[in-house]
C-alpha positions as CSV (number, residue, x, y, z in Angstrom):
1,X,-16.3,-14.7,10.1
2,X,-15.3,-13.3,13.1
3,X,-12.8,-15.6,14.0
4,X,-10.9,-14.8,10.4
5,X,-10.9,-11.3,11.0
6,X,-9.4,-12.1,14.4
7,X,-7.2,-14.3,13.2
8,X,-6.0,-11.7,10.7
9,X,-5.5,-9.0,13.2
10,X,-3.6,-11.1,15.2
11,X,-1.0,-11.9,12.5
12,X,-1.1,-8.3,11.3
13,X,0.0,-7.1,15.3
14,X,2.5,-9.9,15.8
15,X,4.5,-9.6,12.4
16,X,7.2,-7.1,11.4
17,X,7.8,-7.4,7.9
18,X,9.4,-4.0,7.4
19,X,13.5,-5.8,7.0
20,X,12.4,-6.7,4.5
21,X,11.0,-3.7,2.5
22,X,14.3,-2.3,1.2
23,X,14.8,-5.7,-0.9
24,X,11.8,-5.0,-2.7
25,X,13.3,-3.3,-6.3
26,X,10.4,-2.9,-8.3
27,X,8.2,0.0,-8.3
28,X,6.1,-0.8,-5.8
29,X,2.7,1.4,-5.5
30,X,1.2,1.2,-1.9
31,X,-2.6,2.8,-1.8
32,X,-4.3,3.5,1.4
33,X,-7.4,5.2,2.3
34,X,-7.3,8.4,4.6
35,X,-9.9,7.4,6.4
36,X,-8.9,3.4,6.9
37,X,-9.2,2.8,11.1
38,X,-8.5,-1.1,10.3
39,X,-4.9,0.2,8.9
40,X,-4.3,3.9,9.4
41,X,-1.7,5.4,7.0
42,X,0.6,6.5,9.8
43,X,0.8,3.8,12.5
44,X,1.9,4.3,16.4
45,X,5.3,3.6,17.4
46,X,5.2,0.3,17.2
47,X,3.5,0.0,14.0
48,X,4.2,0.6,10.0
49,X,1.6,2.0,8.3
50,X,1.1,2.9,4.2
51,X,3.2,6.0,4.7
52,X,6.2,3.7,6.4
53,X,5.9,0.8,4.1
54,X,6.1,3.1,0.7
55,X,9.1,5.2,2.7
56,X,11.2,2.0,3.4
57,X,10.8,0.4,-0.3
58,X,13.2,1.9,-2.8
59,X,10.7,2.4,-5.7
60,X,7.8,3.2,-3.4
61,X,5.0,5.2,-4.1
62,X,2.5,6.2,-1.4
63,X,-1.0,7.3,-3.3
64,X,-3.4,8.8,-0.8
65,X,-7.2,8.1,-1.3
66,X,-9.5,10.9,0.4
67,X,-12.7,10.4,1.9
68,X,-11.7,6.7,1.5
69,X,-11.9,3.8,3.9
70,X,-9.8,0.4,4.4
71,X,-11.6,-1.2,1.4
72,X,-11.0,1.2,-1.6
73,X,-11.4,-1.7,-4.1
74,X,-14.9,-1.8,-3.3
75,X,-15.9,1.6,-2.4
76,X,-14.8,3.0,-5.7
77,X,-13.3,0.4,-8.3
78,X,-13.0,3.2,-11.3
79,X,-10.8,5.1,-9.5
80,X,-9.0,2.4,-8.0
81,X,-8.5,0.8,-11.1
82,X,-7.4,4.1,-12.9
83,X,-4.5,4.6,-10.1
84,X,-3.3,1.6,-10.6
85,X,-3.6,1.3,-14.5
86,X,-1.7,5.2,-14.8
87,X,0.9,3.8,-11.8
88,X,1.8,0.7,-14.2
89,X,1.7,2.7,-17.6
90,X,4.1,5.2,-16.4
91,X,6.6,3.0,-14.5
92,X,6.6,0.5,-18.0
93,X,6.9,3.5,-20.0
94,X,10.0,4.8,-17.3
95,X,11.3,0.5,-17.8
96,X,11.3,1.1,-21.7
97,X,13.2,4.2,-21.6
98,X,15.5,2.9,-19.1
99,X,16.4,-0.3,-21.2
100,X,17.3,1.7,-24.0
C-alpha cells in the first residue's frame, strides 16, 4: 500500500545505521542494482548507499548488478540466486581453510 511504502521511506531517511557496520564480522555480501532509483548505489551526502555500506563492513563485498533495478530478486532470480550461492561457497570454502 501506499502508506507502507511511505512509511518505509520514512524510516529508511530518518535512520543512520552506518556505526554500526564495522561490528559486523562476517562476510557480508551487499548486492545492488545499477539502475535502483529507490536506493541508488552511491547515495548524496547525507546518505549511505550499497557502495558505503559494503565499504564500512570489514568482510564486505559490494556485487554490482547491471541493467538491474531495486528489485533484483524478482527481476532475475537465477542470477540472483547464483551470486549469492558462489558468494557463500567461496567464503565457507575460505572459513574451512581458515580453521585449519
Amino acid at each position: 500500500s501506499v502508506e507502507v511504502f511511505c512509511g518505509a521511506c520514512d524510516a529508511m531517511s530518518e535512520m543512520d545505521l552506518t556505526p554500526d557496520l564495522p561490528r559486523i564480522t562476517a562476510p557480508t555480501l551487499v548486492m545492488a542494482g545499477d539502475q535502483d532509483i529507490l536506493t541508488p548505489i552511491t547515495q548524496g551526502p547525507q546518505g549511505a548507499g550499497s557502495d558505503l555500506i559494503a565499504a564500512l563492513i570489514p568482510n564486505g563485498e559490494l556485487y554490482v548488478m547491471e541493467a538491474m533495478g531495486h528489485t533484483n530478486l524478482m527481476e532475475a532470480p537465477e542470477l540472483s540466486v547464483e551470486i549469492v550461492s558462489s558468494f557463500l561457497q567461496r567464503v565457507s570454502t575460505q572459513a574451512k581453510v581458515a580453521a585449519r
